[in-house]
N, C-alpha and C positions, 0 to 999 in steps of 0.2 A: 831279608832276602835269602832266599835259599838257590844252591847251583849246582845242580847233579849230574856228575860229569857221566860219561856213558860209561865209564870201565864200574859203575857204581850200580847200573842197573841189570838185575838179577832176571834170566831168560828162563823160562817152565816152558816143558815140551813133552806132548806126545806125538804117537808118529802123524806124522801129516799139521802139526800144529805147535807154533811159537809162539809165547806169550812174554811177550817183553814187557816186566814190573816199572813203568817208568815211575811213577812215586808211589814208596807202600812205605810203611812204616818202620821197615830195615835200613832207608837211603834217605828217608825224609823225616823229619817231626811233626808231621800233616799227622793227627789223627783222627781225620771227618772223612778225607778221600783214598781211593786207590786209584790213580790212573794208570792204564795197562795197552801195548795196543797189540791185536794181534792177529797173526797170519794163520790161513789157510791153504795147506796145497791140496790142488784141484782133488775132487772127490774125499777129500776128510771131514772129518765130523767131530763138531762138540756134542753130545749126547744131552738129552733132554733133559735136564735138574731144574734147581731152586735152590736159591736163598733164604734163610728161614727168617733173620733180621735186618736183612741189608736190600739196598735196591741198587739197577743198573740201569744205565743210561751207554746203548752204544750208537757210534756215530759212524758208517760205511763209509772209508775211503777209496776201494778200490775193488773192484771185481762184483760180484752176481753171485748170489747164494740165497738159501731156502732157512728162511725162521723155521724151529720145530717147534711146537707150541702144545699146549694142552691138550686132550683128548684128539691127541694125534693131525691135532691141525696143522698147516700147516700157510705160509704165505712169503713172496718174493722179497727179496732185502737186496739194495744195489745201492751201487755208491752215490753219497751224498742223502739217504735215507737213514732216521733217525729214528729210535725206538727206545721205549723204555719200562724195564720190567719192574713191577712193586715187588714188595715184601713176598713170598710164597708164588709168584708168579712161575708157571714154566716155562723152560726155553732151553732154546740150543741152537746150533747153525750148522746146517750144512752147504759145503762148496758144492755145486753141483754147475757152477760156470765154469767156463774156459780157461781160466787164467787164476791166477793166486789172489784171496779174498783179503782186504786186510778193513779191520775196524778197531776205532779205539773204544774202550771202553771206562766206562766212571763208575764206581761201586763205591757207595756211604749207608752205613758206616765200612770200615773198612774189614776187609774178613781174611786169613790165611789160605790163598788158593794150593800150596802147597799139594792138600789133600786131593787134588783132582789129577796133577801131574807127575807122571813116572820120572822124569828127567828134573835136573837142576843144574842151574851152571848159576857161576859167579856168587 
């Protein structure tokens, strides 16, 4: 058993977005998963990327936002809705509802998000 107390999980931030590390491989010896969950305040944006070896699974707990998707696609994501992107898959999310968006996320294998956030705490 493992028990990771919260002064152990490591928050990434850009403006308008917190990503709270809840198991990655700095706090846990899980090395199949990353679970992360993370906030949106209203009108921020994750930008459109990919994964090149790893896949994600997130799961909407709260708020209204916009999948950004491939060839500029795009489609509704609200709480309680479930998606999940393969290997090279694109995606992003924007908050474009009323209130703060929050999803958790599952990424395997597990990858160093570091790269995508200007902030670091803990």
């Amino acid at each position: 058993m493992e028990f990771i107390n919260h002064e152990n999980i490591k928050e990434l931030s850009n403006p308008g977005v917190v990503s709270k590390q809840l198991i990655n491989p700095e706090n846990s010896e899980s090395e199949r998963v990353i679970i992360t969950e993370v906030h949106l305040e209203v009108g921020a944006i994750q930008p459109r990327h990919k994964h090149d070896s790893s896949e994600q699974i997130w799961y909407a707990i709260q708020g209204t936002g916009k999948l950004l998707l491939a060839d500029e696609k795009e489609m509704i994501f609200t709480a309680g809705d479930v998606v999940r992107f393969a290997d090279n898959d694109i995606h992003g999310l924007l908050n474009n509802g009323e209130t703060e968006f929050v999803y958790i996320s599952v990424t395997s294998p597990p990858i160093d998000f570091g790269y995508a956030y200007k902030d670091k705490s803990n």
